[in-house]
N, C-alpha and C positions, 0 to 999 in steps of 0.2 A: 694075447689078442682079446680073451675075454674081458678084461683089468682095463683095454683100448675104449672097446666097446662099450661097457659100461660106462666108461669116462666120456665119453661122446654123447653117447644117447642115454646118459640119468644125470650125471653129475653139470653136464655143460647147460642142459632145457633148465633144470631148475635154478643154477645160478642166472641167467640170461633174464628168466622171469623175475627172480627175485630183485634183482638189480633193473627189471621194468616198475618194478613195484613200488621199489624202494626210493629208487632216483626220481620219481613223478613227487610222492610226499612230499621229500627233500626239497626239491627245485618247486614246487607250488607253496611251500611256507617260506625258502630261504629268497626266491630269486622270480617275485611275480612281473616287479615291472620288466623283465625281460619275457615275459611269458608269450613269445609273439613271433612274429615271422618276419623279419625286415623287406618291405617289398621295393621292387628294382623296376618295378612298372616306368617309371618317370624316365630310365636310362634306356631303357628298349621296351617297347611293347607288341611287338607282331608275332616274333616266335615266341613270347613269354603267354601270349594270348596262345595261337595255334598246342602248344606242345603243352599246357597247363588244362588246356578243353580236352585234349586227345587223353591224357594220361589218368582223368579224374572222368570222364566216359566210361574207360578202360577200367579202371582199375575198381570200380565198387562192384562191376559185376566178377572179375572175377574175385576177389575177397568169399564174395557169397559163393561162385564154386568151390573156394576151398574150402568154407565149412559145410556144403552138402559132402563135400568128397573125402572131409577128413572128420568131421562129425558122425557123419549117418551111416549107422552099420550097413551094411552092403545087403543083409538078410531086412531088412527097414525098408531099403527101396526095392528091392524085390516086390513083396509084402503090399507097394503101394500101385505096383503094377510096372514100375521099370526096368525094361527086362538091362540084360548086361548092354548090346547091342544099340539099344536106345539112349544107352547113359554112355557107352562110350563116344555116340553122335554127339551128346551136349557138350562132354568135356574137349572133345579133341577138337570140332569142327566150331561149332559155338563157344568155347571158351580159349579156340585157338584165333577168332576174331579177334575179339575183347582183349586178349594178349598180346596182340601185335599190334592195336590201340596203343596201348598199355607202352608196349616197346618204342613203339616211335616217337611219343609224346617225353619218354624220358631220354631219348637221343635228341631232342631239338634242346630237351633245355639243360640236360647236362653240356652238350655241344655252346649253348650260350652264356653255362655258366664259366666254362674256361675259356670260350677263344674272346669272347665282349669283354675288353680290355676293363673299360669303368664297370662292368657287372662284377667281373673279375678280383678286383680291388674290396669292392662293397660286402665280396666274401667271405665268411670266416674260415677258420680249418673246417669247423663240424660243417659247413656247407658244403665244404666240396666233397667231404667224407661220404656225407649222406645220399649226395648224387650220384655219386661213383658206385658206392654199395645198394641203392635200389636199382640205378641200372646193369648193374650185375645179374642180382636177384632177378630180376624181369625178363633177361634173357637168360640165366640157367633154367628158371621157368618153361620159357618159349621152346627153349632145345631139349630137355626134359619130355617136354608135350608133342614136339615133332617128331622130334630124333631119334631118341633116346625108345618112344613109342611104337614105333615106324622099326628098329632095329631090334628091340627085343618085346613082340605083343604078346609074349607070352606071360610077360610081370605083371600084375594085378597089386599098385600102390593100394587098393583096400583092403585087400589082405596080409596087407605089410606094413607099410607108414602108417595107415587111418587107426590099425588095430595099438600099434604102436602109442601113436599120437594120444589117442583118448587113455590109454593105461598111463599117462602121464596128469590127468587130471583126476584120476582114481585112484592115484597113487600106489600103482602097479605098473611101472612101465617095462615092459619087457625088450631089452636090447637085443636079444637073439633074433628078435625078425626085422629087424634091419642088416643084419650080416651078409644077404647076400642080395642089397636092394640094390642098383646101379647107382652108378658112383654122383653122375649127374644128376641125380634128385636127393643125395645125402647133401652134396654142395648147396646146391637152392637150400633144404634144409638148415643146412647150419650157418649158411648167412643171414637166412630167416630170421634165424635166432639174436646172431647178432646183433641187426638192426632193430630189434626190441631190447638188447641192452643197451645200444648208442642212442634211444629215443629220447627218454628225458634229459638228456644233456643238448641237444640237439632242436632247432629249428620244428620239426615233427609234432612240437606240444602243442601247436598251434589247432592239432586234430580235432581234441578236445575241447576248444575255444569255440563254441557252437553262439553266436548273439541272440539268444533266446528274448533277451529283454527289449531290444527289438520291436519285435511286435507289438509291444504294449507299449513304448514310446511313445510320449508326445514331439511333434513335427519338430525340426528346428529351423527357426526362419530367420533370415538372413535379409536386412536390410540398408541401404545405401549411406553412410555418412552424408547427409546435405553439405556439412559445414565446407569438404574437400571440392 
């Protein structure tokens, strides 16, 4: 079990990250002109609109809960005046909003990307891989934060996953305090993971593609052929 453990939570985080690492280098010297996201706006655009706004709402706030909740020591926020009580009102009630943003917006367009017959087609594997495994992820989340909360309020993930988590970037990660963390936030966990090793292969690169240059653009104008 210890031999399990450790292969879970050391050997599995670091391969996941390294092959996040590695496959972006890869895929950004080997494979730019694909470095994009094929969009299907032209084949449907209503739930592509609806479930694209809810899911990108949703999902930046909570990102930033998870690095207050899995960055910041627990004795940090204390320290800044927030007691347990008050942080568990943001995470459970406020970041149980944002999550169910989050959830719905990835049921309209995974739900578009399989039943839209021409969406469907336009697909690649890693499309539908990627949909499938973030809507996973976003409801092992959800259930995690309701359920899972609501049945056992006596688990305290900052004193377990967070401490975990960050001995991962200190390169001390210690696997015995995930031993007896419930099972539905080791799943979110290690699909988490996942989906940072399925990224650089995968549609996701687009994250990165920020048009900065944009801004400083000169306009482009577009004018009529007379001769036609």
């Amino acid at each position: 079990m210890n031999m399990f453990n450790q292969f879970l939570w050391v050997i599995v985080p670091y391969m996941c990250l390294v092959v996040f690492i590695g496959g972006h280098i890869y895929r950004y010297r080997k494979d730019q002109f694909n470095w994009t996201a094929k969009s299907s706006e032209f084949i449907e655009k209503k739930q592509l609109k609806f479930g694209s706004i809810l899911f990108h709402l949703g999902i930046i706030p909570v990102i930033m809960g998870h690095v207050a909740g899995l960055g910041i020591p627990k004795s940090w926020m204390e320290a800044l005046g927030v007691s347990e009580h008050l942080y568990h009102i943001g995470a459970v009630y406020i970041g149980g909003v944002f999550g169910a943003a989050t959830l719905v917006g990835m049921l309209i367009l995974t739900s578009r990307r399989f039943t839209i017959k021409n969406v469907r087609r336009l697909s690649s594997a890693s499309d539908l891989i990627v949909n499938t495994l973030l809507l996973f992820i976003v409801f092992m989340g959800m259930y995690s934060t309701v359920v899972t909360n609501a049945v056992q309020p006596e688990f305290d993930y900052r004193e377990t996953i967070s401490v975990w988590f960050r001995g991962l970037f200190m390169f001390r990660p210690d696997p015995s305090l995930m031993a007896d963390v419930p099972f539905s936030f080791k799943l979110h966990i290690l699909t988490g993971f996942a989906i940072f090793a399925f990224w650089p292969f995968s549609r996701l690169v687009h994250v990165w593609s920020v048009p900065l240059n944009y801004i400083g653009r000169s306009y482009i104008l577009y004018r009529r052929n007379k001769s036609n």
